[in-house]
FISE-343665 format. One record per residue (C-alpha): residue in one letter; y negated, x, z. Coordinates in Angstrom, 3 decimals. Example, Ala and Ser with C-alpha at 12.3 -4.5 7.8 and 13.67 -1.06 7.14 Angstrom:
2
<node residuo="A" yy="4.500" xx="12.300" zz="7.800"/>
<node residuo="S" yy="1.060" xx="13.670" zz="7.140"/>
//
This chain:
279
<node residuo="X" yy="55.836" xx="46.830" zz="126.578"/>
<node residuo="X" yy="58.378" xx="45.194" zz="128.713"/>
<node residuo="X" yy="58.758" xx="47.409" zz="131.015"/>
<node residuo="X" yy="54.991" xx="47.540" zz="131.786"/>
<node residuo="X" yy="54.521" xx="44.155" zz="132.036"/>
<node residuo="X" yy="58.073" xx="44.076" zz="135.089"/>
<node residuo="X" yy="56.242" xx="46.887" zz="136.213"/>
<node residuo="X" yy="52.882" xx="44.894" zz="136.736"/>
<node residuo="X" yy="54.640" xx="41.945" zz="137.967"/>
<node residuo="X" yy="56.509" xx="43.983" zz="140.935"/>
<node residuo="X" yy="53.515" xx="45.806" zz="141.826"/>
<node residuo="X" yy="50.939" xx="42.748" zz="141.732"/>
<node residuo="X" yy="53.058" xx="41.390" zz="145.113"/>
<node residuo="X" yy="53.367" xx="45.145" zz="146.529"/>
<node residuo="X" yy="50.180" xx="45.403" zz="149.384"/>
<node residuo="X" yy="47.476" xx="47.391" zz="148.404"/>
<node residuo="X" yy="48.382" xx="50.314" zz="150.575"/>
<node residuo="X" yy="52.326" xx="50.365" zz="148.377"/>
<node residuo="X" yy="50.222" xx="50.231" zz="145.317"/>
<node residuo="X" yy="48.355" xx="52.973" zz="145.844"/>
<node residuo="X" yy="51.403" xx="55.205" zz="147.104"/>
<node residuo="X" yy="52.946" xx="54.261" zz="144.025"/>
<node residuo="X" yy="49.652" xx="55.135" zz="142.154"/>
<node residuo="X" yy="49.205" xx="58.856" zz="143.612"/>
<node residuo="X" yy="53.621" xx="59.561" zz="144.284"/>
<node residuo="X" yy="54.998" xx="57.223" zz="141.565"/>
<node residuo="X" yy="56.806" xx="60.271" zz="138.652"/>
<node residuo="X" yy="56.862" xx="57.454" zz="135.908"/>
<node residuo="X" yy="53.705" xx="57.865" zz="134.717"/>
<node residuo="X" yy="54.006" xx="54.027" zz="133.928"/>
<node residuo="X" yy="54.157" xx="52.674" zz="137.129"/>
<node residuo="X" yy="51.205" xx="55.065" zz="137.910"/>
<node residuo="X" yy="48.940" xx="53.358" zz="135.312"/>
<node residuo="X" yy="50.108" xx="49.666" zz="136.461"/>
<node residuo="X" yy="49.296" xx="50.441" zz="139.874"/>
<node residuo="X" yy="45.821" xx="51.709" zz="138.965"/>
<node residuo="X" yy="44.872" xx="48.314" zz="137.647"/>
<node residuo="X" yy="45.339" xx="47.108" zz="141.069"/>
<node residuo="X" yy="43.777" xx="49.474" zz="143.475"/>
<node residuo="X" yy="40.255" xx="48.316" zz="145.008"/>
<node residuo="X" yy="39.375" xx="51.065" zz="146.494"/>
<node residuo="X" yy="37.506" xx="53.462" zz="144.478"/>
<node residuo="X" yy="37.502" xx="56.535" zz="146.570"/>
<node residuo="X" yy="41.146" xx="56.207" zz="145.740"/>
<node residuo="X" yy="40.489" xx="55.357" zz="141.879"/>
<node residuo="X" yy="37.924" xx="58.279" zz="141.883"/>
<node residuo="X" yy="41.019" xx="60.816" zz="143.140"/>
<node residuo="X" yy="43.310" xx="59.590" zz="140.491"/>
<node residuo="X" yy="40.543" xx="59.781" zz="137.609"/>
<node residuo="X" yy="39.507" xx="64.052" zz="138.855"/>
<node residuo="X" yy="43.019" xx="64.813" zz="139.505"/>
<node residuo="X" yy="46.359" xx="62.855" zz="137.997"/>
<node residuo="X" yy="48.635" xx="65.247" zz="135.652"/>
<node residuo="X" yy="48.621" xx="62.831" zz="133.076"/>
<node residuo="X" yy="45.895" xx="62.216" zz="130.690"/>
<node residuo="X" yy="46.484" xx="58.272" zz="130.376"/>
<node residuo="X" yy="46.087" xx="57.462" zz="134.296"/>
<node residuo="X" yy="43.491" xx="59.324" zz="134.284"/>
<node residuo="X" yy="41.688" xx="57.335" zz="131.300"/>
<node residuo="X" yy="42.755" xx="54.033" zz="133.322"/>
<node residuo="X" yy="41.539" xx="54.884" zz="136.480"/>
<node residuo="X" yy="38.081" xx="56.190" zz="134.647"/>
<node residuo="X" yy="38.041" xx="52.856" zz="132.808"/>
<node residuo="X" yy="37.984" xx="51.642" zz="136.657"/>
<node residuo="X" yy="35.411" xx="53.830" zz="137.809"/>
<node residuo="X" yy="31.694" xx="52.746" zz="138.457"/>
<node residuo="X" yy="29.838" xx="56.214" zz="139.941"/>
<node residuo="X" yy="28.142" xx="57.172" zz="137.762"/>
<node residuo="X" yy="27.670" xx="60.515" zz="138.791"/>
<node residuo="X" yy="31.524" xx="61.148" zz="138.977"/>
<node residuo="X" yy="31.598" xx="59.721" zz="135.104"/>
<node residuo="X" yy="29.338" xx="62.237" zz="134.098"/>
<node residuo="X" yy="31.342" xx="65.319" zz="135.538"/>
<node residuo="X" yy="34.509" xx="63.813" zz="134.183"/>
<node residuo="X" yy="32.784" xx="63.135" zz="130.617"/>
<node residuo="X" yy="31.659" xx="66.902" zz="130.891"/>
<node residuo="X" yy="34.780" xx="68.975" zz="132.236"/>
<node residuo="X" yy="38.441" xx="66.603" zz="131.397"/>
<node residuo="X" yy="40.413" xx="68.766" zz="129.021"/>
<node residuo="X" yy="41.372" xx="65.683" zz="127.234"/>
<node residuo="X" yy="39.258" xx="64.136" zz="124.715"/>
<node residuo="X" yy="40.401" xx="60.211" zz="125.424"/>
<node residuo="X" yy="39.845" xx="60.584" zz="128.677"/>
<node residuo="X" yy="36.218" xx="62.359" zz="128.222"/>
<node residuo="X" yy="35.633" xx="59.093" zz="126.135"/>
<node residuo="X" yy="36.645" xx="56.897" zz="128.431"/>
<node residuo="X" yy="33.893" xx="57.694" zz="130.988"/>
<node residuo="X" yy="30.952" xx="57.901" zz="128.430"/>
<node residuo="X" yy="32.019" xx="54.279" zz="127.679"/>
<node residuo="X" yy="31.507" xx="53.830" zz="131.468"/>
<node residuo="X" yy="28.472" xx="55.375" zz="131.640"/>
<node residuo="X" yy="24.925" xx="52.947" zz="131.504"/>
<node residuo="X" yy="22.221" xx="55.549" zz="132.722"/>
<node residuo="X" yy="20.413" xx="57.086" zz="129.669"/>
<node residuo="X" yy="19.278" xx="60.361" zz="131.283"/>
<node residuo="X" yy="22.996" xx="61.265" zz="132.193"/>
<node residuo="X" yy="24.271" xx="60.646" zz="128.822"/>
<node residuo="X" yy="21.292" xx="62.637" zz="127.468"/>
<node residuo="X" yy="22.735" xx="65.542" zz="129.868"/>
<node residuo="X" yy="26.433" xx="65.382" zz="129.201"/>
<node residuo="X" yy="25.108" xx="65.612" zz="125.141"/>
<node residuo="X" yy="23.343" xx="68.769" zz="125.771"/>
<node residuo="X" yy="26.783" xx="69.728" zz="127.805"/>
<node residuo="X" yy="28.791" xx="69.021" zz="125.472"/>
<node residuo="X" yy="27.409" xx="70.074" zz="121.845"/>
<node residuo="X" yy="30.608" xx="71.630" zz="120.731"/>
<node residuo="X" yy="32.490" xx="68.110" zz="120.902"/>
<node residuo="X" yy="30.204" xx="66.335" zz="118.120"/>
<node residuo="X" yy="32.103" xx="62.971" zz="118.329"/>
<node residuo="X" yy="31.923" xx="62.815" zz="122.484"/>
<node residuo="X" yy="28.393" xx="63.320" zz="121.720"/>
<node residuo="X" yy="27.709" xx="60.676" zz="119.098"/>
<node residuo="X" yy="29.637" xx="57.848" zz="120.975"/>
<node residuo="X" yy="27.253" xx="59.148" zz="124.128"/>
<node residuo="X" yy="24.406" xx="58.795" zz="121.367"/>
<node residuo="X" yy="24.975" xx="55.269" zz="120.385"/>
<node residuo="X" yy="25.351" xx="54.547" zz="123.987"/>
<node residuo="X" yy="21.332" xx="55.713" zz="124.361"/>
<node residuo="X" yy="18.626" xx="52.702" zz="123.458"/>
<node residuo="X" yy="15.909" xx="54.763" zz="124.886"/>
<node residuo="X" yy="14.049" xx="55.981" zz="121.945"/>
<node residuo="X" yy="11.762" xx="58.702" zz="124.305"/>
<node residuo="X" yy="15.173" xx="59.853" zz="125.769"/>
<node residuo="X" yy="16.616" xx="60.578" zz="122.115"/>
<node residuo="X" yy="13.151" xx="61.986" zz="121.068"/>
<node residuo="X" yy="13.628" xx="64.475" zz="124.373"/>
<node residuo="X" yy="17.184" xx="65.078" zz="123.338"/>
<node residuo="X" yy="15.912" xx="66.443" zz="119.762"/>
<node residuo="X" yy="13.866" xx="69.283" zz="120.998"/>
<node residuo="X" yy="16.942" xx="70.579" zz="123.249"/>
<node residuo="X" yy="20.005" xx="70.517" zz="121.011"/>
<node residuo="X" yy="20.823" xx="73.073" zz="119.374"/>
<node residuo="X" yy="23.901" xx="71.436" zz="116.454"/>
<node residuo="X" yy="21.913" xx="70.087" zz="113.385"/>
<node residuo="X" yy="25.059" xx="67.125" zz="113.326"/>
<node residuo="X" yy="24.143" xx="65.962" zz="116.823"/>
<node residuo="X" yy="20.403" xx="66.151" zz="116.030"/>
<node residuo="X" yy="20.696" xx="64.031" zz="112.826"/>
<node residuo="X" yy="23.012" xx="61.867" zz="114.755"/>
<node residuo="X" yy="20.081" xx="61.253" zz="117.311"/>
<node residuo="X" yy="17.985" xx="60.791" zz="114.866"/>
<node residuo="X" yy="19.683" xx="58.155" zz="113.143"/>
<node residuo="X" yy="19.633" xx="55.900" zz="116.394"/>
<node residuo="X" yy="15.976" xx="56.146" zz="117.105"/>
<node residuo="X" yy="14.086" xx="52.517" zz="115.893"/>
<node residuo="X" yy="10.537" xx="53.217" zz="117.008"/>
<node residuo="X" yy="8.644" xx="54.041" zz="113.497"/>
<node residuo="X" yy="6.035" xx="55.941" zz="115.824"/>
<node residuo="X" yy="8.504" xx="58.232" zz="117.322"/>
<node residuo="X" yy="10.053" xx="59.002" zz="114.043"/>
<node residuo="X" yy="6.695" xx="59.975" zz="112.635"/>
<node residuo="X" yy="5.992" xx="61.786" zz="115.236"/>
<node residuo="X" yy="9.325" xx="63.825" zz="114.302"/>
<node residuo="X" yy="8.613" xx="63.837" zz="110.034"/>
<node residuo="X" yy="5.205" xx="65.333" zz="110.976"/>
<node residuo="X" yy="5.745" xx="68.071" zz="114.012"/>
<node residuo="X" yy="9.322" xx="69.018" zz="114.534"/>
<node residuo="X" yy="10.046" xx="72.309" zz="113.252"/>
<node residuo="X" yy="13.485" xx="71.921" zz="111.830"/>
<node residuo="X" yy="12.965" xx="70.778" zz="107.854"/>
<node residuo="X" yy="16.545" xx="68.924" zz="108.486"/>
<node residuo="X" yy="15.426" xx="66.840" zz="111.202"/>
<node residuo="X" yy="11.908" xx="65.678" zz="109.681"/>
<node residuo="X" yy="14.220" xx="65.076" zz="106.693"/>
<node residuo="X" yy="16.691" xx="62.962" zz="108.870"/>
<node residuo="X" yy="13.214" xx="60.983" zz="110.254"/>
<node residuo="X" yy="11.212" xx="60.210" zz="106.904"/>
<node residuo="X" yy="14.787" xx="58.579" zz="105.439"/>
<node residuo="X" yy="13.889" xx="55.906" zz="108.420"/>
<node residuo="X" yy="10.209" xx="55.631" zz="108.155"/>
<node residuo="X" yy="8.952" xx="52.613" zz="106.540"/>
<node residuo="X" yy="5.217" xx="53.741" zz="106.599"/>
<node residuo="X" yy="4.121" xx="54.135" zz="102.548"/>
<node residuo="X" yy="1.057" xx="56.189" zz="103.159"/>
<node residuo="X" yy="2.769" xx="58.730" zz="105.610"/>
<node residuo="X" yy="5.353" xx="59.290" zz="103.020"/>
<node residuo="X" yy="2.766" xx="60.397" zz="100.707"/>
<node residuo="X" yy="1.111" xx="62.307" zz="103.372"/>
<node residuo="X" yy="4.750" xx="63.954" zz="103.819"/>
<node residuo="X" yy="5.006" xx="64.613" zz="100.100"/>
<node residuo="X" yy="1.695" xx="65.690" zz="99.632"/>
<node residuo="X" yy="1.629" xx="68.317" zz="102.576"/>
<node residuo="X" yy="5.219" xx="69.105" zz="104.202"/>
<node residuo="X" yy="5.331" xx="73.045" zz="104.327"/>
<node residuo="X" yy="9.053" xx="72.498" zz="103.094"/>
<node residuo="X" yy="9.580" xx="71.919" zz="99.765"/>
<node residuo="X" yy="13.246" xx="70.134" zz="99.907"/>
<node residuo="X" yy="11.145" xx="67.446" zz="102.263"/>
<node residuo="X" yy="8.460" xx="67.149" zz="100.122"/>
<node residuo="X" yy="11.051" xx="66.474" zz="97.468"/>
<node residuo="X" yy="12.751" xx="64.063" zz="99.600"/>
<node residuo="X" yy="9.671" xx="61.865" zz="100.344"/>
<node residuo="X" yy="8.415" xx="61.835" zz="96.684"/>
<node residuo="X" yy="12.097" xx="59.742" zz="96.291"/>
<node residuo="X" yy="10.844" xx="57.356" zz="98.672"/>
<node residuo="X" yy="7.519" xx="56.541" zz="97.424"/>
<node residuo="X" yy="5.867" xx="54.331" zz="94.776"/>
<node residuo="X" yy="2.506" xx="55.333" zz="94.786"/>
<node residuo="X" yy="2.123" xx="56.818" zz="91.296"/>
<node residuo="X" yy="-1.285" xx="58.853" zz="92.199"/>
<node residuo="X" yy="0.570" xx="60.813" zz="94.304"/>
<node residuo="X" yy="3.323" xx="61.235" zz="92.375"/>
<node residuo="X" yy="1.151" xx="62.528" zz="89.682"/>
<node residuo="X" yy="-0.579" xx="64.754" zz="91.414"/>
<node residuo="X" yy="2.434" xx="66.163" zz="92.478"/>
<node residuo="X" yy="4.085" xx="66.682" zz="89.115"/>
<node residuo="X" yy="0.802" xx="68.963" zz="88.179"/>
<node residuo="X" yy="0.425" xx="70.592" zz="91.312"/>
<node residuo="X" yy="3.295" xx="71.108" zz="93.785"/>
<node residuo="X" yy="3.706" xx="74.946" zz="93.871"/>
<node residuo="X" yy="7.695" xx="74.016" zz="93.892"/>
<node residuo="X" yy="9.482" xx="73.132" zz="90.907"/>
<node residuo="X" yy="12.054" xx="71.670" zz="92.140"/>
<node residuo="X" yy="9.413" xx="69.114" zz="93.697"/>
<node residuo="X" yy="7.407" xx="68.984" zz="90.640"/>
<node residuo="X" yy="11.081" xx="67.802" zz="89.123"/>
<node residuo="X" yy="11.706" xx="64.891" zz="91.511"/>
<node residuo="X" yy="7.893" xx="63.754" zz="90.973"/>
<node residuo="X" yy="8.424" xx="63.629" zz="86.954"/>
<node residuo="X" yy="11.597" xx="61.515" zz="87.166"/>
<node residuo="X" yy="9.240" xx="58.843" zz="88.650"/>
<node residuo="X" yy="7.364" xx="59.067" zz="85.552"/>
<node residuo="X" yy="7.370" xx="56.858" zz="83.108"/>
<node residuo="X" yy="3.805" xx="57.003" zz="81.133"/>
<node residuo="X" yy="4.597" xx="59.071" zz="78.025"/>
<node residuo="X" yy="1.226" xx="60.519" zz="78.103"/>
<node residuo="X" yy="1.574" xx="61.627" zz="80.979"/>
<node residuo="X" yy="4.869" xx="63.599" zz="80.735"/>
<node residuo="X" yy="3.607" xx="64.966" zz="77.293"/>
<node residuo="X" yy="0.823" xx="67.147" zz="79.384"/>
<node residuo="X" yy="3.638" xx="67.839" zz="81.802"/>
<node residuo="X" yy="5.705" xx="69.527" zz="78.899"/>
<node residuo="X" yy="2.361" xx="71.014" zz="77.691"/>
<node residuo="X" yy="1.083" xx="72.660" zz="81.074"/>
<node residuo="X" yy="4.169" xx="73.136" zz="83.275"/>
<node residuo="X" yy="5.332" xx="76.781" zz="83.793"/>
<node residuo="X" yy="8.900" xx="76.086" zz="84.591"/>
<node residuo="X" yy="11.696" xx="75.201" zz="81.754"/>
<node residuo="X" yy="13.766" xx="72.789" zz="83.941"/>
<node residuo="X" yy="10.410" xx="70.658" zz="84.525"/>
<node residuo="X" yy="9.714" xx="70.477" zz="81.171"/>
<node residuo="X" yy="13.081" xx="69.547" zz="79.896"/>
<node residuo="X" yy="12.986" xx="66.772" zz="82.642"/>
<node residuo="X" yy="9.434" xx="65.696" zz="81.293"/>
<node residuo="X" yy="10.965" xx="65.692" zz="77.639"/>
<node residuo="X" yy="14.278" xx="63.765" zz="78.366"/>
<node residuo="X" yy="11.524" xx="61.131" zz="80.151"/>
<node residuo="X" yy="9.829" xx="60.554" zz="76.814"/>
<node residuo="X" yy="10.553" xx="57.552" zz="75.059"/>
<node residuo="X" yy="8.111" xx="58.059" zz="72.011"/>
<node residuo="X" yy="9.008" xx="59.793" zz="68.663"/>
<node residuo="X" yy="4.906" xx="59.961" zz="67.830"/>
<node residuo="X" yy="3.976" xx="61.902" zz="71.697"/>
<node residuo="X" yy="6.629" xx="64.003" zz="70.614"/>
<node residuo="X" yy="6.165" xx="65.103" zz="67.172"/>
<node residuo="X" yy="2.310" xx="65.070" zz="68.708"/>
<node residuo="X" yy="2.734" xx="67.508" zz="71.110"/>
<node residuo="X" yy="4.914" xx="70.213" zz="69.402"/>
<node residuo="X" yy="2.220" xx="71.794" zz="67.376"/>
<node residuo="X" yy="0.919" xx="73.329" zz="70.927"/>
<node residuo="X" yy="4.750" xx="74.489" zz="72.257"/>
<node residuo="X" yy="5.328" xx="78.050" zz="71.620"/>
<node residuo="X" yy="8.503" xx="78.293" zz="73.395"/>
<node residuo="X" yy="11.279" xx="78.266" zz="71.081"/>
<node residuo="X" yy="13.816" xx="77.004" zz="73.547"/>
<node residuo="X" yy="11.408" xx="73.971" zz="74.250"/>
<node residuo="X" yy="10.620" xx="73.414" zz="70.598"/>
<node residuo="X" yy="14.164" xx="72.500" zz="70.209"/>
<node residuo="X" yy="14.760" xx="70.419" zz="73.809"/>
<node residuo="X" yy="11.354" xx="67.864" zz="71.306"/>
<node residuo="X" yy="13.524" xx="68.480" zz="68.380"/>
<node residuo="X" yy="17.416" xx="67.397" zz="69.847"/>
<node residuo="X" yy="14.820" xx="64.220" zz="71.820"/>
<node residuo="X" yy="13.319" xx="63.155" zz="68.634"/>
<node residuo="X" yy="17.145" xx="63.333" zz="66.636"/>
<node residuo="X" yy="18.090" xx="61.423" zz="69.626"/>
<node residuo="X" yy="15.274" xx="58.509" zz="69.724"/>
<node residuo="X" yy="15.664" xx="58.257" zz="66.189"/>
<node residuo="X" yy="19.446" xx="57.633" zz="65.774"/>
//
């Protein structure tokens, strides 16, 4: 640290044109990255950020830069990472950092910290439809805010992962039951019954999802013991009525409904409950 800070005192009274010989000729890579601190010019800066051997003048001289342009091509095509970083950090105009994302898809973290960089909700709507890496996606739509845009993606975007990225954000009650009630995929149907408390729907659902796995997330919301009694009664699949049984919290709608079971293996999931309640 010494030696950077003699090196920044010497070549703060150098004139700006020994500064910048020192920036582009110096071999210490040092005195290179002290004298790009000083330079004005940015033509100059601009040279040293496209072209310098080593990767930490160039990340000072990008920290310098203001073209935006020039950012971009230097957040899209520098081998090193840092230095990549650097000029997204720079960078201020939402449509270029939307580009150098879909440019850049196989470096998920240059495109995340471009990401967070974005408050343009429309522009990170636009971005969904064109990536193509489920990470970067979910990572877009994490930063949207607007509730209308993320509805817009639970109800019409074609990727189940994405609409199941948006409903995690969406604070709309009814729409959630809309999504549970009528999502064509089953694990975001599932997901949306989680995040409701409307019990009609959740109801419903237990009885009439065609997935069980869905009709399983709806009857751990349950807590009416009548209810889950005609769940163990009517249900087709084992794993839902097991749930339903392990819900019930009364000896008497147990021992009620066991006259009607005819499946051994769920005759003894009531009996092992009942043992249970009544130790």
């Amino acid at each position: 640290m010494e030696n950077t800070t003699d090196n920044q005192d010497q070549s703060s009274s150098l004139s700006q044109e020994d500064i910048i010989d020192q920036a582009l000729n110096s071999p210490d890579y040092f005195i290179r990255v002290d004298a790009v601190k000083l330079i004005e010019n940015q033509e100059i800066i601009k040279k040293i950020a496209l072209s310098d051997k080593d990767y930490y003048v160039r990340q000072t001289a990008v920290g310098r830069l203001e073209e935006q342009d020039v950012l971009k091509n230097i957040a899209c095509n520098d081998q090193d990472y840092y230095v990549r970083l650097a000029a997204v950090k720079k960078i201020t105009d939402a449509d270029i950092l939307a580009d150098i994302i879909l440019k850049s898809q196989d470096d998920f973290y240059i495109c995340k910290d471009a990401i967070i960089k974005i408050n343009n909700d429309e522009v990170l709507f636009n971005l969904i439809n064109n990536i193509k890496d489920r990470d970067i996606k979910s990572a877009a739509v994490e930063a949207i805010k607007n509730q209308e845009i993320l509805s817009k993606i639970a109800l019409e975007n074609d990727d189940f992962y994405v609409r199941s990225d948006a409903i995690k954000k969406i604070t709309d009650a009814q729409l959630l039951s809309e999504i549970a009630k009528n999502d064509k995929d089953y694990y975001v149907r599932a997901l949306a019954i989680q995040l409701i408390d409307d019990l009609e729907t959740i109801k419903y659902l237990a009885f009439n999802d065609p997935d069980y796995y869905v009709r399983n997330q709806a009857v751990e919301k349950i807590k009416d013991d009548k209810t889950l009694a005609e769940i163990v009664k009517k249900d087709e699949d084992f794993e839902v009525r097991k749930k339903a049984i392990a819900q019930i919290n009364s000896i008497e709608v147990l021992k009620g409904i066991m006259p009607e079971i005819k499946d051994p293996y769920i005759k003894r999931k009531i009996e092992g409950r009942i043992s249970l309640l009544s130790a």
